[in-house]
Residue, then its C-alpha position, 0 to 999 in steps of 0.5 A: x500500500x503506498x498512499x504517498x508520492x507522486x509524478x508528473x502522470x501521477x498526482x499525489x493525493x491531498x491528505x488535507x481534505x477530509x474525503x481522501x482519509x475517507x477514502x483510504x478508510x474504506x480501503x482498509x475497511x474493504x480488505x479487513x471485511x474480506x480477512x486481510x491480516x494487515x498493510x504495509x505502508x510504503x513510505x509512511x512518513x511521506x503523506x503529508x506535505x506543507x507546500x509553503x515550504x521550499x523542498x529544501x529547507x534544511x531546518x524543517x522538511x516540506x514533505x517528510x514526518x510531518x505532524x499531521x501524519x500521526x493524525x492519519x495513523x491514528x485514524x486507521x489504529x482506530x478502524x484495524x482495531x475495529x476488527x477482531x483477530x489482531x489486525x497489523x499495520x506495519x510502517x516502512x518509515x526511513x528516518x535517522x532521528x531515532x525519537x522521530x522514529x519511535x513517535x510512529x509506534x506509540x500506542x494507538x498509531x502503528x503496530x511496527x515499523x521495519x527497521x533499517x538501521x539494522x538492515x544498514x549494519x555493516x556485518x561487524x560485531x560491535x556494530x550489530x551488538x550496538x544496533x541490536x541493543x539500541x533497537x530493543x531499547x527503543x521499541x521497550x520505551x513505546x511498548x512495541x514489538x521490535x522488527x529484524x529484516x535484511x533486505x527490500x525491494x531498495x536494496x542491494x540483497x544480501x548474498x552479493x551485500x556480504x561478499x563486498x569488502x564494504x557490506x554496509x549499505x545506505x540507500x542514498x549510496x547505491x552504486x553497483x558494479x562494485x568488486x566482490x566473491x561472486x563472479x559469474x556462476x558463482x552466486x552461492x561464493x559468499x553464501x556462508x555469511x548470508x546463512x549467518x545473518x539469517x540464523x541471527x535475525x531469527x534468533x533476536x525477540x520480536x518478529x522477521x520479515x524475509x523479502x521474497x528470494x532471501x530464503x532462496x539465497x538469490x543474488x543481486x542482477x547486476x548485468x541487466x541491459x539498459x535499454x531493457x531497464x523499465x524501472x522509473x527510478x532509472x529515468x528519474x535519475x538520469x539513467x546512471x549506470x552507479x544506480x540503475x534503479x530497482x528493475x527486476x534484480x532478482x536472480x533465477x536460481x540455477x537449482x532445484x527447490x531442494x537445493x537452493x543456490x545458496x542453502x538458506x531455504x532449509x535454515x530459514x524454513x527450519x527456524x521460522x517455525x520456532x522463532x520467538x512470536x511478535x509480542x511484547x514481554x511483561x514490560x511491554x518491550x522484547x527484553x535485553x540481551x544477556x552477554x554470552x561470550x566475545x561473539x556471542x549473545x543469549x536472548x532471555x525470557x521464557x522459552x527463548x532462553x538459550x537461543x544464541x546468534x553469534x556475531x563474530x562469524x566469518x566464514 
């Protein structure tokens, strides 16, 4: 569901007048009534926008988390509330201020947001130990489940992310063709470090989302020809071959479904099934992290006790 932007063939909507937050009402409305378990809001701090402002106005931002916004989440809590059977609103809300971040899940707006500061960690040790406890930490003070994810439809996949030297990756930094360990036919090179990171996402409390592929294992496309690039990001950008946009960038596995190309499948099916549930504990958060050794970290509480993600691997 992306409710925000626009182009020039696409006007954007106007979140001022009453009857299009009407509109979107009876949209959700519409879905729940035919048992939708929730919406994933694309870029939810985009909706509303204050047009007497410069869109560059380093102090305050014209079309991004703006005040009203809250309104407008608030509305739609009210409305999945409404039904039985705990409907979910999950917010993909990009903003480094980690308090502006939180304000989206206070009670009564949305359920969770995806977090990306952890799918922008650099596989480091001390860097993830560091966003790890930072995400609890936030999520406990507005008594919300934390989320763990790798990798969307914006960034680079993991398997060729973790076989670069560099394996952080920020959105505004894009720039593919960069070296690593996965030369043609051989995407499944990096594969080891991958599975870690899958292991330790599904070990952490709170809940994991798997963009589609990942459990395959499948690799960033790279070598796509231009004049066969479809993707508006591409035109809107120039056509700059650093960043070619997000058309179709996921590889065919070469493989049969029982041996994927890079073996995630049977470790993501096998411990999804036995993951921690997207609740908070007592304390209305997911817990800390007890230490465990230099590379490694228990997760407590209940039947979680003893599950261990350890951050120091190296293939």
């Amino acid at each position: 569901m992306s409710p925000s932007g626009s182009t020039g063939e696409q006007p954007d909507f106007n979140w001022d007048h009453p009857e299009v937050r009407e509109e979107f009402e009876s949209v959700l409305r519409f879905w729940f009534d035919r048992g939708a378990d929730g919406f994933r809001v694309d870029s939810a701090a985009l909706l509303i926008k204050d047009l007497a402002l410069p869109v560059d106005d380093p102090e305050e931002h014209a079309y991004t988390d703006r005040e009203e916004v809250h309104q407008v989440y608030r509305s739609w809590r009210r409305v999945a509330d409404s039904y039985s059977g705990g409907r979910v609103l999950i917010g993909e809300v990009w903003l480094p201020d980690a308090e502006r971040l939180a304000r989206y899940l206070r009670p009564g707006e949305l359920h969770t947001i995806f977090n990306f500061s952890y799918l922008e960690c650099a596989w480091d040790a001390k860097a993830l130990r560091t966003v790890i406890d930072d995400t609890l930490r936030l999520h406990r003070a507005v008594h919300a489940p934390a989320t763990w994810v790798l990798s969307n439809h914006d960034v680079d996949r993991v398997v060729t992310r973790y076989g670069r030297e560099g394996t952080s990756f920020a959105i505004y930094a894009r720039r593919h063709g960069r070296p690593g360990d996965l030369p043609p036919g051989r995407p499944a090179a990096r594969h080891p470090l991958a599975r870690a990171a899958a292991l330790l996402t599904q070990a952490l409390p709170g809940s994991v989302y798997l963009y589609q592929g990942e459990e395959l294992g499948l690799w960033e496309v790279e070598e796509i020809p231009d004049e066969l690039r479809q993707d508006p990001m591409w035109e809107r950008k120039g056509r700059n071959p650093a960043d070619p946009g997000r058309a179709d960038r996921s590889a065919r596995p070469a493989s049969s479904p029982r041996t994927p190309p890079s073996g995630c499948r049977s470790d993501a099916t096998r411990n999804s099934s036995g993951r921690s549930r997207a609740e908070p504990d007592e304390e209305g958060g997911c817990g800390d992290l007890a230490e465990a050794g230099a590379a490694a970290m228990v997760v407590p509480g209940g039947d979680r006790s003893g599950v261990r993600g350890w951050l120091g691997y190296r293939p």
